[in-house]
C-alpha positions in Angstrom: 22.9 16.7 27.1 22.3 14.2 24.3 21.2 11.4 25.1 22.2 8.4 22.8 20.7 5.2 21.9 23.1 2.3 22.0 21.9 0.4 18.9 19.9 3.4 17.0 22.7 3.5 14.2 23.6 -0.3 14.0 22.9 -1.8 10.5 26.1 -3.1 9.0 24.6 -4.7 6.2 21.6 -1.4 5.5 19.1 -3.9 6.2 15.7 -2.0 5.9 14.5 -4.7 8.4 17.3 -3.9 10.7 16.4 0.1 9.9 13.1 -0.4 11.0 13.9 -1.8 13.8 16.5 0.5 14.9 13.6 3.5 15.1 10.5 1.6 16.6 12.0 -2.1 17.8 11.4 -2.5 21.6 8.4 -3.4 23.5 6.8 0.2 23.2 7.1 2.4 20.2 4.9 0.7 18.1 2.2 0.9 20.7 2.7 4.6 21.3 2.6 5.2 17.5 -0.6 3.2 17.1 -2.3 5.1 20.4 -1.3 8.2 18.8 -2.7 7.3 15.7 -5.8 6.5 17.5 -5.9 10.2 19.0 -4.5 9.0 22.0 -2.7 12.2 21.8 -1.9 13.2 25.5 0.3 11.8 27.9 -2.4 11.1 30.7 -4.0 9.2 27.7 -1.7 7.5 26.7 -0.9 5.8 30.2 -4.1 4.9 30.6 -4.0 3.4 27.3 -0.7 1.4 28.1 -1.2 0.7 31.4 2.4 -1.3 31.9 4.1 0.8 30.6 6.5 3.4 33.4 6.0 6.7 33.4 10.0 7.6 33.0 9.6 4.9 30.0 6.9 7.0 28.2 8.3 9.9 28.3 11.8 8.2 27.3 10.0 6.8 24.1 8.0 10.0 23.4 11.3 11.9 23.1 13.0 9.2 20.8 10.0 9.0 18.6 9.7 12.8 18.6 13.8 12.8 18.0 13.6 10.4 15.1 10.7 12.4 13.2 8.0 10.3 13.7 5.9 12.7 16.5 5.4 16.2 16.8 4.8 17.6 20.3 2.4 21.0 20.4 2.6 22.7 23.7 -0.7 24.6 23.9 -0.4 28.3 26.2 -2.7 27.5 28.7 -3.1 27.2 32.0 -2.4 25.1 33.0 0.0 24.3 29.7 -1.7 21.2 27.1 0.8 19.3 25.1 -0.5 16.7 22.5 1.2 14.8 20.2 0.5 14.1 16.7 2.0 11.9 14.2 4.2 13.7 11.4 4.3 12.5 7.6 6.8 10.2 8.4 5.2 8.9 11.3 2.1 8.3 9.4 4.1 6.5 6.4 4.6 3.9 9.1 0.9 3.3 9.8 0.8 0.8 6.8 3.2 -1.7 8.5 1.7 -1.5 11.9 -1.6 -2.5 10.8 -0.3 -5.4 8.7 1.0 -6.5 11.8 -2.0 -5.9 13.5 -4.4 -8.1 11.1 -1.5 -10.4 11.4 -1.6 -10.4 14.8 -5.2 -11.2 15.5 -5.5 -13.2 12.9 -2.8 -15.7 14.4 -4.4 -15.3 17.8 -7.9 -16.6 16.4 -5.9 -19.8 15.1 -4.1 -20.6 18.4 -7.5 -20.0 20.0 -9.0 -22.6 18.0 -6.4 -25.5 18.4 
């Protein structure tokens, strides 16, 4: 069963802002990206990692980021079984943006620790 995102397609006006935001807006997906990114690559590492976040959630965003292109799972024959994760091309064209906002990010944090 499919399961679809309420707002995924939403974007009356093709507003790249809006697009981007349709594939990685919420509180996680970014974060998971970045972790990956960061060879944060298996789930156990990636809790530990983002401690807040649930496992059900995780796993909710792992499968929309994998859905939407951005992740590749690889399930390794073991035993017992390995998956990692690994950003694809398109994930990886997204790496750019996310560290803008990261220098923004600490960069505004060093300012309102100064006031």
């Amino acid at each position: 069963m499919e399961n679809k995102r309420k707002n995924k397609d939403f974007n009356p006006f093709n507003c790249g802002v809006v697009h981007f935001l349709n594939i990685v807006g919420g509180k996680w997906k970014v974060l998971v990206i970045y972790a990956v990114s960061k060879k944060c690559n298996r789930f156990s590492l990636l809790q530990k990692t983002i401690p807040h976040i649930s496992k059900q959630m995780l796993i909710n965003q792992l499968r929309e980021l994998e859905d939407d292109g951005l992740l590749e799972r690889q399930i390794f024959a073991e035993v017992p079984p390995r998956v990692e994760y690994a950003l694809t091309e398109y994930g990886n064209s997204m790496m750019s943006v996310i560290l803008d906002i990261q220098k923004w990010g600490e960069k505004d944090l060093k300012e309102k620790c100064q006031i």
